[in-house]
ZAPA-190771 format. One record per residue (C-alpha): residue in one letter; x, y, z. Coordinates in steps of 0.001 Angstrom, whole numbers, plus 524288, in hexadecimal, padded with zeros to 5 digits. Layout:
REM residues N
   r       u       v       w
   a       X       Y       Z
...
***
This chain:
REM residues 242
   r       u       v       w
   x   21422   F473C   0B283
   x   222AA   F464A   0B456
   x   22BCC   F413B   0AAAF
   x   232D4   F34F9   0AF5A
   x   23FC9   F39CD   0AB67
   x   24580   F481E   0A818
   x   24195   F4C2D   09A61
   x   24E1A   F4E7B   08FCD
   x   251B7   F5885   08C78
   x   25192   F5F7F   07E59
   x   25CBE   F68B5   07D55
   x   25BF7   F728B   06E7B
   x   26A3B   F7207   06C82
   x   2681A   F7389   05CFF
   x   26B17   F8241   059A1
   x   27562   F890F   055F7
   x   278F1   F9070   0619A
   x   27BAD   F9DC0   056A7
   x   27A78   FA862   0605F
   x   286AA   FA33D   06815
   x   28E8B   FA453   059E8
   x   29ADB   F9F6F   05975
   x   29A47   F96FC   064DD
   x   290DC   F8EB8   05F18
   x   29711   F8EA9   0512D
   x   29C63   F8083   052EF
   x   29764   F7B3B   05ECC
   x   2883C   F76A7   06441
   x   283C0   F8088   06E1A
   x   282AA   F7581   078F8
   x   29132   F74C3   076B4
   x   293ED   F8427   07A82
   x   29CCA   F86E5   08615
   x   298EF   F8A95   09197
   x   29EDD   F8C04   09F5F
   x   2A8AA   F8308   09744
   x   2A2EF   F774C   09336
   x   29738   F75C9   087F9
   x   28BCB   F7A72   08CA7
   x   283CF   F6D66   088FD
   x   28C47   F684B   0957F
   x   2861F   F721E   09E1B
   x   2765B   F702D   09906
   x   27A45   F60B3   09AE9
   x   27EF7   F641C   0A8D0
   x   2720E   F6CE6   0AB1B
   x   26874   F6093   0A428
   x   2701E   F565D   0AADF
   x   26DC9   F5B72   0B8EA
   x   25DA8   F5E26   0B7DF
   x   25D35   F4FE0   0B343
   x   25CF9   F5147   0A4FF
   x   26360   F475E   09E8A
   x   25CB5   F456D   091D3
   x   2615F   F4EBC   0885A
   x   25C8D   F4FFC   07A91
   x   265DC   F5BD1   07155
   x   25DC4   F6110   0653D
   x   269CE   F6482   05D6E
   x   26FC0   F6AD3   05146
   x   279C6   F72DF   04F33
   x   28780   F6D5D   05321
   x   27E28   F6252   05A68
   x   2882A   F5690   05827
   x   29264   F5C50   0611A
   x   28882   F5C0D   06B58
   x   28569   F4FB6   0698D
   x   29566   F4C32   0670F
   x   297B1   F5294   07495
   x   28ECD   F4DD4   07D07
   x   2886E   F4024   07554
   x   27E0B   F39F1   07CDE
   x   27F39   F40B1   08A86
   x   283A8   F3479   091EE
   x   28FA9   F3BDF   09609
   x   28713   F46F3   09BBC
   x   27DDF   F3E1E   0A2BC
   x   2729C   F40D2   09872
   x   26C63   F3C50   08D1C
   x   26E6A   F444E   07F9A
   x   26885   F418F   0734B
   x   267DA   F4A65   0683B
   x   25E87   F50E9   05F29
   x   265AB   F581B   05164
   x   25DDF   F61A2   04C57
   x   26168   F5A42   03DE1
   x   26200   F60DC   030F9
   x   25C9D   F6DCD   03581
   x   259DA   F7635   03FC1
   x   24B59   F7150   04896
   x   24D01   F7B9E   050E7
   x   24BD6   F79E7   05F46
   x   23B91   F74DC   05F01
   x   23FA3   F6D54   053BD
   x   24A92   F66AC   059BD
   x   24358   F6307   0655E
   x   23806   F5D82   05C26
   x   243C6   F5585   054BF
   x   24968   F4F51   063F9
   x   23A54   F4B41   0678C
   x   23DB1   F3DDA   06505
   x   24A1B   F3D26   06DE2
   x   24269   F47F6   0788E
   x   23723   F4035   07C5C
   x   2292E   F4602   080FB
   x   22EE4   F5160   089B6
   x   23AD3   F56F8   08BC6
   x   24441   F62BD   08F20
   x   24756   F6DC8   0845D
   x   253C1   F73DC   0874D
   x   2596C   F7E9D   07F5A
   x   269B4   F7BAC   07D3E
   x   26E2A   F86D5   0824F
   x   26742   F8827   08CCF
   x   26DA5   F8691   09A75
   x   262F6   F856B   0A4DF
   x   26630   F8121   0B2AF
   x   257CA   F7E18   0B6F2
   x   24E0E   F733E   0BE25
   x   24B4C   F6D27   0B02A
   x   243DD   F61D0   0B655
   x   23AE0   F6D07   0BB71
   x   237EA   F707E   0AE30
   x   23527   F6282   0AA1A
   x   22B58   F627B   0B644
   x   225A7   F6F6A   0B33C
   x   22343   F69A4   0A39F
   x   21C87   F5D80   0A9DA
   x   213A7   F63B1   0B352
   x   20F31   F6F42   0A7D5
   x   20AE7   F6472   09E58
   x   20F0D   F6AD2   092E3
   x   214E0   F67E1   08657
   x   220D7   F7020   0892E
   x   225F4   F797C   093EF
   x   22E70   F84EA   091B6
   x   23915   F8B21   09F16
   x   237AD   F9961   0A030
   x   24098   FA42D   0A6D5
   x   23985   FB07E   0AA50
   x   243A0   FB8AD   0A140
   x   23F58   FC5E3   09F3A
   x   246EF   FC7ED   092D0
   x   25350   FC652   09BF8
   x   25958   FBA2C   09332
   x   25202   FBB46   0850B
   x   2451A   FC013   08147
   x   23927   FB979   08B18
   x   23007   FB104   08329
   x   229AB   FA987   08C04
   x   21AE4   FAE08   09265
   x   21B4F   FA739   09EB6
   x   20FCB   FA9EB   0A869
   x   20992   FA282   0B443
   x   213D5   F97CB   0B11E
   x   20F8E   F9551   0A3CE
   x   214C4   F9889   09759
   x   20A8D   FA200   08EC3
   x   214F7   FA316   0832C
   x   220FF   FA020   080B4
   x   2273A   FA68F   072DF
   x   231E0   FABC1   06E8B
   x   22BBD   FB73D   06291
   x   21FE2   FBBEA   069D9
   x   224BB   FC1FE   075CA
   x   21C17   FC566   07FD1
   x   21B52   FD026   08BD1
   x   218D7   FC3D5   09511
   x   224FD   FBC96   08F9A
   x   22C78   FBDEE   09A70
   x   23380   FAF0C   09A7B
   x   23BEC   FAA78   09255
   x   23EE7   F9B9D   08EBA
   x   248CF   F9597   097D8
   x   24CCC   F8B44   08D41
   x   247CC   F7DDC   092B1
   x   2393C   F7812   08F47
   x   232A1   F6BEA   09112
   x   22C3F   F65BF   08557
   x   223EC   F5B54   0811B
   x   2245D   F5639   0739E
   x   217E7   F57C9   070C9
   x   21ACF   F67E2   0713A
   x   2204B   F6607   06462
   x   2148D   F5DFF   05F0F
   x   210C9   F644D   05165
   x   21FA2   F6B2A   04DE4
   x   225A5   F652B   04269
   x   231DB   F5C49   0436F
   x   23DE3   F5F61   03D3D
   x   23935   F6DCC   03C96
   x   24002   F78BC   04346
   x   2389F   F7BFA   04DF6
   x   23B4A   F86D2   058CD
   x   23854   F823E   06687
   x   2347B   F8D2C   06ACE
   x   2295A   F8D11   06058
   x   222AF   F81D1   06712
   x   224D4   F8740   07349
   x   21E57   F946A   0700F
   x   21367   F8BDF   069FE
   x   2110A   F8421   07614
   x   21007   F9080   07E66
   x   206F3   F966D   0781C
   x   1FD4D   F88E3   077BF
   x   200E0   F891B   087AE
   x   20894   F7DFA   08633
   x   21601   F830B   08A29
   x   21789   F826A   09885
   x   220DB   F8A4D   09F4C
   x   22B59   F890D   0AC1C
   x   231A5   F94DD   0B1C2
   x   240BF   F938F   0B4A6
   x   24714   F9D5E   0BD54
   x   255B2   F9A69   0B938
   x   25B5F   FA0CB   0AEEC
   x   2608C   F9B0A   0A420
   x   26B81   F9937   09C6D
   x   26FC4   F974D   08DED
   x   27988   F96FB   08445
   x   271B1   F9BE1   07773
   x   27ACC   FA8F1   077A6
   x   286CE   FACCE   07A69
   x   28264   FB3C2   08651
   x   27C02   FA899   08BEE
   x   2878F   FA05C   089AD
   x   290D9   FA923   090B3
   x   28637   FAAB1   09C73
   x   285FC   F9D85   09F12
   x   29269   F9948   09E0D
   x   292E6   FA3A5   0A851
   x   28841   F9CF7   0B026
   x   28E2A   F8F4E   0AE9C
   x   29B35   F929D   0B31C
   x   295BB   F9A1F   0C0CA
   x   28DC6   F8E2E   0C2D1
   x   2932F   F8237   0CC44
   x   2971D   F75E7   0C4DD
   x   29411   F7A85   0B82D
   x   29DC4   F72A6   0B188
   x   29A60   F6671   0B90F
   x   2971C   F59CF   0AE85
***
């Protein structure tokens, strides 16, 4: 069964960014530069255009000039509400567990440095049609962009984990999943929690279903990937266009 509208969006925007240093020292990651303008601007570009126009930002560190810069969306075209971590960390499980309320029965988990220029209402039909409580993207890698840790076979995934590597890890996770609330049935509230914990936990009950994406991706978690696609952005047509 379809959903009758396109599902929000969850976007982890609540870390400290540390392994881009100083550029992160006083400003939100979502607030980096790239190809000249914050890169929150180009994700909001990328969201806007596949239809996604509920937004919901788990953040933490440096979250209120986020939500100084770019309030409730309506000059975007979207919807934003907002999700602080609080007191201390949740980590990124336990700040999705904390937004439930504001994320509904099913939605879009997007990490905030990801840049990926995909069919994401593809995705949303592939999580529909596989039934499950959650369903994880997956590049074939081949330890070209970080260490695989994904077992995907026959279009399923047999494990997805990020300590016990495997010879038949040859995927890695692309950085968008589909999730139901009821995947985080039984984790404590106000706990940190690590998504990828519940993740691994699902795959290996079968419960974690899987959709192959031939694109690469992008990010900014490191100074590398920053540079590369500010690169990218820059070569590509309109990429400043609001």
């Amino acid at each position: 069964m379809k959903p009758t509208a396109p599902l929000p969006v969850a976007l982890l925007a609540g870390g400290k960014a540390t392994r881009l240093g100083a550029i992160t020292r006083t400003i939100p990651k979502l607030l980096v530069e790239v190809a000249g303008e914050p890169f929150f601007n180009h994700q909001l570009r990328l969201l806007r255009s596949a239809g996604l126009r509920r937004l919901v930002l788990c953040v933490g560190h440096l979250g209120e000039q986020i939500v100084a810069r770019y309030g409730d969306g309506a000059g975007w075209g979207v919807e934003i509400e907002y999700s602080f971590d609080g007191e201390k960390p949740l980590g990124t499980g336990g700040a999705l567990i904390r937004a439930l309320p504001k994320l509904g029965d099913a939605f879009y988990v997007l990490y905030g440095d990801s840049y990926l220029p995909i069919d994401y209402a593809a995705v949303g039909q592939a999580f529909i049609a596989a039934g499950q409580p959650a369903l994880m993207t997956v590049y074939e890698n081949r330890g070209a962009f970080d260490a695989s840790n994904v077992w995907f076979e026959d279009g399923q995934i047999r494990l997805y984990s990020k300590s016990e590597k495997q010879p038949r890890m040859h995927h890695i996770d692309y950085g968008l999943s589909v999730m139901r609330a009821a995947a985080f049935a039984g984790y404590p509230r106000e706990t940190s929690v690590d998504l990828a914990t519940v993740q691994a936990e699902l795959s290996r009950r079968g419960q974690l279903s899987g959709h192959e994406i031939r694109e690469r991706f992008y990010e900014i978690g490191s100074v590398a990937g920053l540079a590369e696609l500010d690169r990218h952005l820059r070569r590509a047509p309109g990429a400043g266009a609001s």
